[in-house]
C-alpha positions as CSV (number, residue, x, y, z in Angstrom):
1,X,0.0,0.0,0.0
2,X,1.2,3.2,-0.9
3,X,2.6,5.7,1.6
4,X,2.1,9.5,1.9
5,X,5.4,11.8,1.2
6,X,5.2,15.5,1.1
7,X,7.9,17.2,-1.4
8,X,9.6,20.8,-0.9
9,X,11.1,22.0,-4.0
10,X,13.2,24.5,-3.5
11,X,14.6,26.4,-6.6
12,X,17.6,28.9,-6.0
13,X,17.9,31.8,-8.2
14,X,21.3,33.8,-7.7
15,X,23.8,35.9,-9.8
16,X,26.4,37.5,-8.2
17,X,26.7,41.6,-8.9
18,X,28.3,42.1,-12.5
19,X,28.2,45.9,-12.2
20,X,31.1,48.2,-12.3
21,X,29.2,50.8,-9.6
22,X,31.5,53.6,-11.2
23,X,30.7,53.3,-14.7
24,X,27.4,51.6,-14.1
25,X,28.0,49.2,-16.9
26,X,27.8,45.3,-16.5
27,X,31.1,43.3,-16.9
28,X,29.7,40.3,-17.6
29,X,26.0,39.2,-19.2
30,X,25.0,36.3,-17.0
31,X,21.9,38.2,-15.2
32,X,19.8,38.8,-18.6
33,X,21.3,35.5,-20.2
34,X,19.4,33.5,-17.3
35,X,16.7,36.0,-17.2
36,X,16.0,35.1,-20.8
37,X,16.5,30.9,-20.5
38,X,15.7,29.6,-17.0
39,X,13.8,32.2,-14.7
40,X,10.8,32.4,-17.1
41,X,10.9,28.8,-17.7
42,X,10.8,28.4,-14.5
43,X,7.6,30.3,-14.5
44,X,6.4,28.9,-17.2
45,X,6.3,25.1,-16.3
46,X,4.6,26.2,-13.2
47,X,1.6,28.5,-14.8
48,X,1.3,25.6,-16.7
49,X,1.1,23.0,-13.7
50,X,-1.1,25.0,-11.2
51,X,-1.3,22.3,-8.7
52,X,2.5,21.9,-8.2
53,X,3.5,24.0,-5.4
54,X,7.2,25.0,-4.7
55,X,9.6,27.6,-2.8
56,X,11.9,30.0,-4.7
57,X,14.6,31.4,-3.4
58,X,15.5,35.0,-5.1
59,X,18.8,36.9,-3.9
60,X,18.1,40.6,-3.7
61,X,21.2,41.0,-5.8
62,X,19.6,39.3,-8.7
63,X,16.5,41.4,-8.3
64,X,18.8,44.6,-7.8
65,X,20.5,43.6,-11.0
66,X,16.7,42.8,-13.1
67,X,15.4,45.5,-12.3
68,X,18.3,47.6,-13.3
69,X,18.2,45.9,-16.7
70,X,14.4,46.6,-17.0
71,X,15.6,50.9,-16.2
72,X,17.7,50.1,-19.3
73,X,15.5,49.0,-21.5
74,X,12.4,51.6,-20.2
75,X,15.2,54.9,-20.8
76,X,17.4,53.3,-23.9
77,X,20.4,53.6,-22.3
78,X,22.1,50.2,-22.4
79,X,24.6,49.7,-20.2
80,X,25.4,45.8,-20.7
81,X,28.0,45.9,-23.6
82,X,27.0,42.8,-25.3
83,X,23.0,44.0,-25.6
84,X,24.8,47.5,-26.7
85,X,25.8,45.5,-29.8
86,X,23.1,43.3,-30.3
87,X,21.2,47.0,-31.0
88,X,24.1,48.3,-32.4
89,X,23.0,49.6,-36.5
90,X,26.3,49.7,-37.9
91,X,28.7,46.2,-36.9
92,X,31.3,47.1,-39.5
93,X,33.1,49.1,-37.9
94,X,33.3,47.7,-34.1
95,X,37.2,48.6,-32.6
96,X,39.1,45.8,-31.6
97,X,38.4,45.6,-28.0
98,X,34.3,44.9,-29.5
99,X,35.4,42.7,-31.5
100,X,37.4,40.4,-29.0
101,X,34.2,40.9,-26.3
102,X,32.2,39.1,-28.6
103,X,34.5,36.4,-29.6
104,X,35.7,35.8,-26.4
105,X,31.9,36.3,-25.2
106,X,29.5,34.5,-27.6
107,X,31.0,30.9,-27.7
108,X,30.2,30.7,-23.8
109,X,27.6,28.2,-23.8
110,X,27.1,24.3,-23.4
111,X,28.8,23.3,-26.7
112,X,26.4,19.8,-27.4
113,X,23.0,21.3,-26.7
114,X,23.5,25.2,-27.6
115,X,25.9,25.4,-30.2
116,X,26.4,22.0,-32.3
117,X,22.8,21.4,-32.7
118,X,22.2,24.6,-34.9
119,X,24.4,24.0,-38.0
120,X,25.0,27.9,-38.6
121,X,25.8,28.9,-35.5
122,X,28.5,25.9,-34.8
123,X,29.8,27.0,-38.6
124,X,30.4,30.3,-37.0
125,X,32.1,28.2,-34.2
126,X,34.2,26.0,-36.4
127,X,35.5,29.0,-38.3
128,X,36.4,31.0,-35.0
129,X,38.5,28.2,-34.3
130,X,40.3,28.0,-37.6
131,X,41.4,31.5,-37.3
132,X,41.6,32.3,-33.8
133,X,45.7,30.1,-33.8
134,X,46.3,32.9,-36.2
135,X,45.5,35.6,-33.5
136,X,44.3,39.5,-34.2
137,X,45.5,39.1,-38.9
138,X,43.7,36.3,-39.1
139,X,40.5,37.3,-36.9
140,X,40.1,40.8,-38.7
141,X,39.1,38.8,-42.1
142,X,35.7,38.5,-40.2
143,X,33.3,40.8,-41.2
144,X,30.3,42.5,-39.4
145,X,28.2,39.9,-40.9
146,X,29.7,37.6,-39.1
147,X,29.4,39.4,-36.0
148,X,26.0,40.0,-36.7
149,X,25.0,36.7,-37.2
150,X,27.2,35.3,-33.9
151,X,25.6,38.1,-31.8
152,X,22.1,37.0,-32.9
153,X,22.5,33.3,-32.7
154,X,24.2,33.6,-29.3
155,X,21.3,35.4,-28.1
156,X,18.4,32.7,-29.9
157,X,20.4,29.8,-28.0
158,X,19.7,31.4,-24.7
159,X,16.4,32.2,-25.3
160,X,14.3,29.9,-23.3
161,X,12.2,27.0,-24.8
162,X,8.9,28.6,-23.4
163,X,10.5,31.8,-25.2
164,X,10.4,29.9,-28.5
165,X,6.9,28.2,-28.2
166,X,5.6,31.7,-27.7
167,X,7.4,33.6,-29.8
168,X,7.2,33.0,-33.5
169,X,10.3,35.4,-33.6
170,X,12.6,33.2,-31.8
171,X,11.8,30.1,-34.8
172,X,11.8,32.7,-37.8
173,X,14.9,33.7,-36.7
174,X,16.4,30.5,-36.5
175,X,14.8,29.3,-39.7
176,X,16.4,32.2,-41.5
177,X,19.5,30.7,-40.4
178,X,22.6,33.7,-41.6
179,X,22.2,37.3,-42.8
180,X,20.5,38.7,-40.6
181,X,20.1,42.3,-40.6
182,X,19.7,45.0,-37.8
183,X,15.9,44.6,-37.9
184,X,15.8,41.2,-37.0
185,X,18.7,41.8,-34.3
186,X,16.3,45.2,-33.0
187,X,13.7,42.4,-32.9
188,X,15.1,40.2,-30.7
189,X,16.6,43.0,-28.8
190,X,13.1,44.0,-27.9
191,X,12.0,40.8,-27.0
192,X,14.5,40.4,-24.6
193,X,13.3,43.2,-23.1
194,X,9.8,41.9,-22.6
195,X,11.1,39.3,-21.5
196,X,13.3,40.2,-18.8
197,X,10.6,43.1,-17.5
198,X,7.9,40.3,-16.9
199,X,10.3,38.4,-14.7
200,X,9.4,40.0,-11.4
201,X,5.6,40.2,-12.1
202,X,5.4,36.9,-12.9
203,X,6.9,35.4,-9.8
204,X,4.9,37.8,-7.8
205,X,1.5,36.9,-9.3
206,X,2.4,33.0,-8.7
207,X,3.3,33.7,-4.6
208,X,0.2,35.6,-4.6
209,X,-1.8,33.0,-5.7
210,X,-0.3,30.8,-3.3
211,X,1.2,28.1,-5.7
212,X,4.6,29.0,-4.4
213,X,6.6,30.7,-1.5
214,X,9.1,33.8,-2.0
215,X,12.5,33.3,0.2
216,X,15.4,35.4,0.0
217,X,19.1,35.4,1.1
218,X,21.3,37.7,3.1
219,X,21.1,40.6,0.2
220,X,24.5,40.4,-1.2
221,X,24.7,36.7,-0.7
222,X,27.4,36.7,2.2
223,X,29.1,33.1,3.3
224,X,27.6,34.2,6.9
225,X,28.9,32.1,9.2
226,X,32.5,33.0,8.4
227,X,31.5,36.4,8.6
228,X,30.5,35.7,12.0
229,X,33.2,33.7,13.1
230,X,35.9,32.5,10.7
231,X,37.1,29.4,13.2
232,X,33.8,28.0,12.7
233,X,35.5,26.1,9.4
234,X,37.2,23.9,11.9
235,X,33.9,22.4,13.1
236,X,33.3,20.4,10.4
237,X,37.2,20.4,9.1
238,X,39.1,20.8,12.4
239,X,42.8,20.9,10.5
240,X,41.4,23.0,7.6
241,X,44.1,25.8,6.8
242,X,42.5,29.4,7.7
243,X,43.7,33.0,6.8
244,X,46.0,34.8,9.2
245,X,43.3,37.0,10.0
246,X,41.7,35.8,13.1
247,X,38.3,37.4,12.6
248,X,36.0,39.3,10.1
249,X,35.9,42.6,12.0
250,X,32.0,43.6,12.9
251,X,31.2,40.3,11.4
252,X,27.6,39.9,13.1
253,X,26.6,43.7,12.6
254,X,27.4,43.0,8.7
255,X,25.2,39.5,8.9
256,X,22.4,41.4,10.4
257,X,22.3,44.6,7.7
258,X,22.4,41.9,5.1
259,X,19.7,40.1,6.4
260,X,17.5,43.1,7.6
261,X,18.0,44.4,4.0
262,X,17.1,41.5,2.1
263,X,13.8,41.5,4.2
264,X,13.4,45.2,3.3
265,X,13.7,44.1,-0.6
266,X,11.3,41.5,-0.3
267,X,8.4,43.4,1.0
268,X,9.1,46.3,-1.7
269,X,9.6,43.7,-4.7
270,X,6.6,41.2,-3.3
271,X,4.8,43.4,-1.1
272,X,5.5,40.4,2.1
273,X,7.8,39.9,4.6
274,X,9.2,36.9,3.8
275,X,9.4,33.9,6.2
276,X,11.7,31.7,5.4
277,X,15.6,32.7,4.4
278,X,18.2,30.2,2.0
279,X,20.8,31.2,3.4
280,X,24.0,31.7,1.2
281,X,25.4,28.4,-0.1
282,X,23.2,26.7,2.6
283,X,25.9,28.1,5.1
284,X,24.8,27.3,8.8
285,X,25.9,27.9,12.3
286,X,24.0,28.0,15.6
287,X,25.4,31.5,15.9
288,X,23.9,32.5,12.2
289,X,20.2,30.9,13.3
290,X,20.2,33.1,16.2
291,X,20.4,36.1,14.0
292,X,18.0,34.4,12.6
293,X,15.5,34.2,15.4
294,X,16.0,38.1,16.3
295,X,14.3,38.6,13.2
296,X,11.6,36.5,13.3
297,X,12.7,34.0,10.5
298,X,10.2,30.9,10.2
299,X,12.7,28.5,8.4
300,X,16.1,28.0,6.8
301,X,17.9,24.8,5.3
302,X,21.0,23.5,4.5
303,X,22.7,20.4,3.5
304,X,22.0,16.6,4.6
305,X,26.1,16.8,5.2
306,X,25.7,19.8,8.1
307,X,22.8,17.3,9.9
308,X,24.9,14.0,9.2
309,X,27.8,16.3,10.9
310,X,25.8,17.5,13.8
311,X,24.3,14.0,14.8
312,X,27.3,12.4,14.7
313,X,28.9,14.6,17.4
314,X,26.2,13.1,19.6
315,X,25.3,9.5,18.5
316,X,28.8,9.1,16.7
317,X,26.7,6.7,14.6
318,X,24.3,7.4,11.9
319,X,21.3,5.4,11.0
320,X,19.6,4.8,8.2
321,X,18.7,7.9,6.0
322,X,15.2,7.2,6.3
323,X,15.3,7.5,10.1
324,X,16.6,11.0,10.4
325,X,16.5,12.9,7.4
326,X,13.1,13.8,6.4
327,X,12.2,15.3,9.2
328,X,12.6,19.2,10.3
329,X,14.1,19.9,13.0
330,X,14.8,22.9,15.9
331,X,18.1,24.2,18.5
332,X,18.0,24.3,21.6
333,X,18.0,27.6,23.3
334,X,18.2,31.2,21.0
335,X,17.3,29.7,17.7
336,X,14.8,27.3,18.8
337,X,12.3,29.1,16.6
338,X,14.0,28.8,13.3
339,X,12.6,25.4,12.0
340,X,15.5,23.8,10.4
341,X,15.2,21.3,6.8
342,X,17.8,19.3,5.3
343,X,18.5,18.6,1.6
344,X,18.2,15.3,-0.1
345,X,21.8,15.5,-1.7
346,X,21.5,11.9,-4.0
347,X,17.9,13.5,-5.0
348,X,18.9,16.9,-5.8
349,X,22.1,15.6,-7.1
350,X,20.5,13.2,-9.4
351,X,18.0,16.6,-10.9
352,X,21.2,18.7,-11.0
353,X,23.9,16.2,-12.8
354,X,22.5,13.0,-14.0
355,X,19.0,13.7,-15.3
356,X,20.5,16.0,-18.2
357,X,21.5,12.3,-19.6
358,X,18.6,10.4,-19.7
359,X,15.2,11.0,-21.5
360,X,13.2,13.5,-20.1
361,X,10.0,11.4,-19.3
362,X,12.3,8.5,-18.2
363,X,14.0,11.1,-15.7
364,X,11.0,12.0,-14.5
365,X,9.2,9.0,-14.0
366,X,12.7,7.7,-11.7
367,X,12.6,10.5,-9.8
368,X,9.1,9.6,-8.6
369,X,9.9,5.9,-7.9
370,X,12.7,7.4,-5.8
371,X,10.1,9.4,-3.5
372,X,8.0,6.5,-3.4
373,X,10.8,4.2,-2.0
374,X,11.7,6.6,0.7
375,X,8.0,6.7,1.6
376,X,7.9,3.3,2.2
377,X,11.1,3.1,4.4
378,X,9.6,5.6,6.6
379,X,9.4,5.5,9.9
380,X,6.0,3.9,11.1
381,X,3.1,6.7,11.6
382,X,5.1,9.0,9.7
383,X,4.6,11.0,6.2
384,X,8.4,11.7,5.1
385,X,9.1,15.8,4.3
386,X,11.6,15.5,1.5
387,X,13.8,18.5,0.1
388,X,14.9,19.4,-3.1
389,X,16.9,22.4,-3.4
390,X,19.4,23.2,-6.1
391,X,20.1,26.2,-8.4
392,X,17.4,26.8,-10.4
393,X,19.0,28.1,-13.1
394,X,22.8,26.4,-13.9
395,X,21.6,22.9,-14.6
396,X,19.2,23.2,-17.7
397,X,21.6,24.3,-20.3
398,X,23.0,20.4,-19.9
399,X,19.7,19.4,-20.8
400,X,17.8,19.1,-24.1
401,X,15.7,21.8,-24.9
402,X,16.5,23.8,-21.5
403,X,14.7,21.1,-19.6
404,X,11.1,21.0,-21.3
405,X,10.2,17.6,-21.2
406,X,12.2,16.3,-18.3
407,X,9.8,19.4,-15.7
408,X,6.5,18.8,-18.6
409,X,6.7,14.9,-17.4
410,X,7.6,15.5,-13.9
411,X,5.5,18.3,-12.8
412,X,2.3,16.4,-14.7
413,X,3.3,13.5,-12.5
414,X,3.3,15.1,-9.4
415,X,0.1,17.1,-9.8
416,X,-2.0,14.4,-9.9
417,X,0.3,11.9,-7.3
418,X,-2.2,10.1,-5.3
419,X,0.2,10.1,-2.5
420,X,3.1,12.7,-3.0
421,X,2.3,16.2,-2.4
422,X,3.8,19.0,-3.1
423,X,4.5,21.7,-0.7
424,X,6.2,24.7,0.5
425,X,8.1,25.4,4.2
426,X,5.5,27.6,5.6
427,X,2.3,25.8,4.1
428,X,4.6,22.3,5.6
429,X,4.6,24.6,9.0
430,X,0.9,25.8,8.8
431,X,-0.3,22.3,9.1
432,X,2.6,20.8,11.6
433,X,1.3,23.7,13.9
434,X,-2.3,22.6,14.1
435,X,-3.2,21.0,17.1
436,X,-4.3,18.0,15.5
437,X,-2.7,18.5,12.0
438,X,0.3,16.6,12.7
439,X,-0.4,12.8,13.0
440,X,0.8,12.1,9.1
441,X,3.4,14.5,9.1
442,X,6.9,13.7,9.9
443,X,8.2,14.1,13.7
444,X,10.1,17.4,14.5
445,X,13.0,16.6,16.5
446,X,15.6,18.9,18.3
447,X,19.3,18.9,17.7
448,X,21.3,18.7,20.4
449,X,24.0,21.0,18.6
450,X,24.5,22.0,14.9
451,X,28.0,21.5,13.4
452,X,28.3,24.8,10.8
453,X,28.9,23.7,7.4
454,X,27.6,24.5,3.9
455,X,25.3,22.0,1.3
456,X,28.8,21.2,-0.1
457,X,30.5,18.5,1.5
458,X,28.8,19.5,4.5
459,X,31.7,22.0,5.1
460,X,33.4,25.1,4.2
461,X,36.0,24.0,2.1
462,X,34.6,25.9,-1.0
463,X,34.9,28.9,0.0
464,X,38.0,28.8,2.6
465,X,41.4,26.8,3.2
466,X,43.3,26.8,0.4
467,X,45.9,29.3,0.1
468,X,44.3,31.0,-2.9
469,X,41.0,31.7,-1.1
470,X,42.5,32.5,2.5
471,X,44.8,35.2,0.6
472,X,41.5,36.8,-0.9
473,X,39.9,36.2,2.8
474,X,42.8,38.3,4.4
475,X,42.2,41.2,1.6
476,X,38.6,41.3,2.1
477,X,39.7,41.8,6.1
478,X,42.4,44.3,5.8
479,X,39.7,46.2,3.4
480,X,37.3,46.2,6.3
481,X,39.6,47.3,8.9
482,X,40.4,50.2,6.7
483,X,36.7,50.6,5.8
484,X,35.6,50.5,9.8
485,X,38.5,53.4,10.4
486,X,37.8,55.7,7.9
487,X,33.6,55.6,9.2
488,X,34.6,56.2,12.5
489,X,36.0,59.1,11.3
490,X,34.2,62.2,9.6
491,X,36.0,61.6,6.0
492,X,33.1,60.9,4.5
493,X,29.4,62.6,4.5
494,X,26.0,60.7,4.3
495,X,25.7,59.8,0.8
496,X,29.2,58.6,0.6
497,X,29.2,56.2,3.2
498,X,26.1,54.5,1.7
499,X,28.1,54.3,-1.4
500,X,30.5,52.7,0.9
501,X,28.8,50.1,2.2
502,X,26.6,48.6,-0.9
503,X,30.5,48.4,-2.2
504,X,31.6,46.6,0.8
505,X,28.6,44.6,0.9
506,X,29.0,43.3,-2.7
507,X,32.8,42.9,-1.8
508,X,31.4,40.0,1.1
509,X,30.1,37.9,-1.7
510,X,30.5,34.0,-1.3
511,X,31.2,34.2,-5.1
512,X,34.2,35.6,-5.1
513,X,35.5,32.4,-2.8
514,X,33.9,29.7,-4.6
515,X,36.0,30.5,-7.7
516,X,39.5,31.0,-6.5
517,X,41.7,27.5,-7.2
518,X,43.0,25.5,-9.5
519,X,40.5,23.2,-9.8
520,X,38.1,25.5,-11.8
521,X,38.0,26.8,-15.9
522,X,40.9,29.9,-16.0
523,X,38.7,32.3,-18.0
524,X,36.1,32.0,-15.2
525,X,38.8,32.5,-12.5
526,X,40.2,34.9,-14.4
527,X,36.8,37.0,-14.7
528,X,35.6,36.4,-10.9
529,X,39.1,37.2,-9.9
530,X,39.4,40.6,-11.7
531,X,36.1,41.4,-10.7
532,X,37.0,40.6,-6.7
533,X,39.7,42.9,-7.1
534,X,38.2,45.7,-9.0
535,X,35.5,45.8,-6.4
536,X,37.8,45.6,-3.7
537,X,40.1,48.5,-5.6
538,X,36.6,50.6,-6.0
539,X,36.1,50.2,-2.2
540,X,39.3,51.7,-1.1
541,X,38.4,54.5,-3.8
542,X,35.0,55.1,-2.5
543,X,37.1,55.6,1.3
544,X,39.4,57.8,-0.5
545,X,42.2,56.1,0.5
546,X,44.8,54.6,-1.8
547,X,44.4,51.2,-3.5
548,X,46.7,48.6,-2.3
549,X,49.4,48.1,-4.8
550,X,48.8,44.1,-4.0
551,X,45.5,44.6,-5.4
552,X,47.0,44.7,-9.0
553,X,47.8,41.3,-8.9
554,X,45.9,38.1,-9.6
555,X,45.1,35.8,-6.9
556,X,44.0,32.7,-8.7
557,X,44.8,31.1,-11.9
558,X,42.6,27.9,-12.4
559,X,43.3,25.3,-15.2
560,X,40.4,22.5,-14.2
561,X,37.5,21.1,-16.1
562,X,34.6,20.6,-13.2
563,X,31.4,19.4,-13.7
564,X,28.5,21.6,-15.5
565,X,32.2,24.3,-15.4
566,X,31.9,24.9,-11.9
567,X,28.9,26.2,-11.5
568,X,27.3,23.1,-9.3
569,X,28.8,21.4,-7.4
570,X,27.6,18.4,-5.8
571,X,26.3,18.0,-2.3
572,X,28.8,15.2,-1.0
């Protein structure tokens, strides 16, 4: 006899800031390339599966950075360089550092589903690569048709496939193939633009409807608990190599602006305070849930390595899965309010690296009769909570057409599961809360401690212990101490120290860590690692003090091929 299981999905949306806050231009396109491929597929296959309920998780920073690219396209003034030239009239005459942005820009994608399955753009590819041994003589034989036609397919490949089913644009560009001329590229331009302006509005309407539940993230997407206490690395990792800095200096004052500033963009972007908070990289510490409590946060998750971690410390055994991990759970003492959930990492795993593989109605079908298994292995009298969080925006360019089929099956599956159901964290916590709600719902327990860690490994090692990314923790430290000097000082008036801090909050990015070594791609170490550097060299400027000469030097090099580029990684 079947068993009941109820399912959190939990779908991360996050782009670190891209903006040069001087110029105001974007360095790199990554924010309107997902805008345009996964977050409105993402809406999509849920308008179209009404009954399927799910969390998403938006960073303010993302939102910060939509609704900077919707300004651009309300006033005309483009500040993303690569949209600049998909507009641009005239492609003839781009100057050599144009014409290397787009080369070096518009081949960036998952070769064997976005480029070598359209025959003109992969002959665009295949004659890049003949040329490009040559160097600059050889490239400059490429003419602004070329560019032309690379710019426009670059831009059809990311469009997502609900974006081609409802646009007859998207397939009469494709269909035309080559040649195309600065009306089709104006066309596309604008519908881009539409696009990327219904993003918010759509996500909005869906939470208000009660289909899904809004969370956000410490605003700038801060690794928090090494903001709050840098030796916490060592409780999961207890020889793991830290920087010489000892502490992050005003590390909990910095955790709570975050936080109290991601709640502030939540209610202004979805008119709600939201309950629940993802934190960064599923970083969590007992010290970081206490903040969490002063604020009145319902809910947060992590990894199934941090509750692995923190039962071990007191049962120095583990049992089965099934026995402990669906199941939320609740601290002791401070932070006994925050509700705690665990990822499934072999589920979310499975959605986030193997499913790309397999047929999408196969995928989906084995994904159920995984849920169903752990149903029946529950504990007696109890209805499993399983959660499923991974990006939700990374994975599905590893897929066939952006994911279509595999969420089409899957979602259709689970809508009309006669014993799965699909929930989200609060509506899981409305009915555990009733007095007599909670008889088929899994049994809360409390932790006796909670080992900080992250949903990678379990620990912090992404982010922290290698000498690479304790050098780049040590700069981001001496850049505070200088920052917390010069504002206890009257150097600067109102309106420059907010300048100030937004700079030094995008400089306390987890993104900046999980890049440095030499296990990731170079060009995307090279592009995180400039872009850690020019923030931190704009942060000294904005304290009008003088930029450490150190700063002009790279910290990271890379050289490795990860899985899906580095972008995922896997839970364990």
């Amino acid at each position: 006899m079947s068993r009941p299981l109820d399912l959190v999905f939990l779908w991360h949306m996050h782009q670190p800031d891209y903006r040069d806050h001087a110029s105001g231009d974007f360095l790199l396109p990554w924010v309107y390339l997902h805008a345009i491929k996964d977050y409105t597929d993402m809406a999509f296959h849920l308008e179209q599966h009404p009954q399927v309920k799910v969390t998403v998780n938006f960073v303010p920073v993302l939102l910060d950075q939509l609704e900077d690219y919707e300004q651009q396209f309300t006033t005309g003034q483009i500040r993303d360089p690569l949209l600049r030239l998909l507009a641009r009239e005239n492609l003839n005459d781009l100057n050599a550092a144009e014409r290397d942005l787009v080369l070096t820009s518009c081949f960036r994608s998952n070769h064997y589903s976005m480029v070598a399955p359209y025959h003109a753009y992969k002959r665009l590819s295949d004659l890049y690569k003949m040329l490009e041994p040559g160097g600059s003589i050889e490239l400059a034989y490429l003419s602004g048709q070329y560019f032309a036609d690379l710019l426009t397919w670059y831009h059809l490949v990311w469009c997502g496939e609900s974006v081609r089913r409802e646009h007859d644009l998207v397939i009469r560009l494709m269909s035309k193939n080559e040649g195309f001329n600065f009306g089709d590229r104006k066309w596309l331009f604008d519908l881009i633009g539409q696009v990327i302006c219904g993003i918010i509005p759509r996500y909005r309407k869906l939470a208000e409807s009660g289909q899904i539940e809004l969370s956000t993230t410490p605003h700038y997407h801060p690794l928090a608990p090494l903001l709050l206490d840098i030796n916490s690395a060592r409780e999961s990792t207890p020889d793991i190599s830290l920087p010489l800095s000892k502490c992050y200096p005003g590390g909990k004052s910095r955790v709570r602006a975050h936080l109290l500033s991601a709640q502030k963009s939540h209610r202004t972007r979805f008119g709600a305070t939201p309950h629940g908070v993802w934190p960064a990289e599923g970083a969590v510490s007992t010290e970081l849930l206490q903040v969490f409590a002063q604020q009145e946060c319902r809910w947060t998750a992590s990894g199934e390595g941090v509750l692995a971690n923190s039962l071990r410390t007191v049962e120095h055994h583990l049992p089965e899965r099934a026995q402990y991990l669906y199941r939320p759970y609740h601290l002791q003492g401070a932070a006994s309010g925050v509700r705690c959930f665990f990822r499934d990492d072999r589920l979310s795993d499975l959605i986030g690296f193997e499913y790309s593989r397999w047929n999408g109605k196969d995928a989906a079908l084995h994904f159920v009769s995984q849920l169903e298994a752990i149903a029946q292995q529950a504990p007696e009298g109890e209805a499993p909570v399983v959660s499923v969080i991974l990006d939700g925006e990374n994975a599905w360019e590893y897929y066939p057409y952006n994911g279509y089929h595999f969420f089409t099956y899957l979602y259709s599956v689970l809508q009309t599961h006669s014993t799965i159901s699909t929930t989200t964290y609060s509506g899981y916590l409305d009915r555990l809360n009733e007095a007599d709600g909670n008889k088929q719902l899994a049994k809360e327990e409390e932790l006796p401690r909670l080992v900080a860690g992250s949903w990678v490994y379990g620990d912090f090692s992404t982010w922290i212990g290698s000498p690479d990314k304790n050098r780049a923790w040590d700069l981001l430290c001496i850049a505070k101490q200088s920052y917390d000097l010069v504002m206890a000082s009257d150097r600067l008036n109102e309106a420059e120290r907010l300048v100030a801090e937004k700079q030094l909050a995008s400089c306390e990015s987890s993104d900046w860590f999980w890049w440095f070594g030499d296990y990731n791609p170079a060009h995307a170490v090279e592009s995180f690692d400039r872009l850690y550097r020019s923030n931190l060299m704009q942060l000294y400027r904005y304290l009008k003090l003088p930029v450490p000469v150190i700063l002009n030097s790279p910290i990271s090099q890379g050289g490795g091929l990860p899985e899906s580029g580095g972008t995922m990684r896997r839970g364990s």
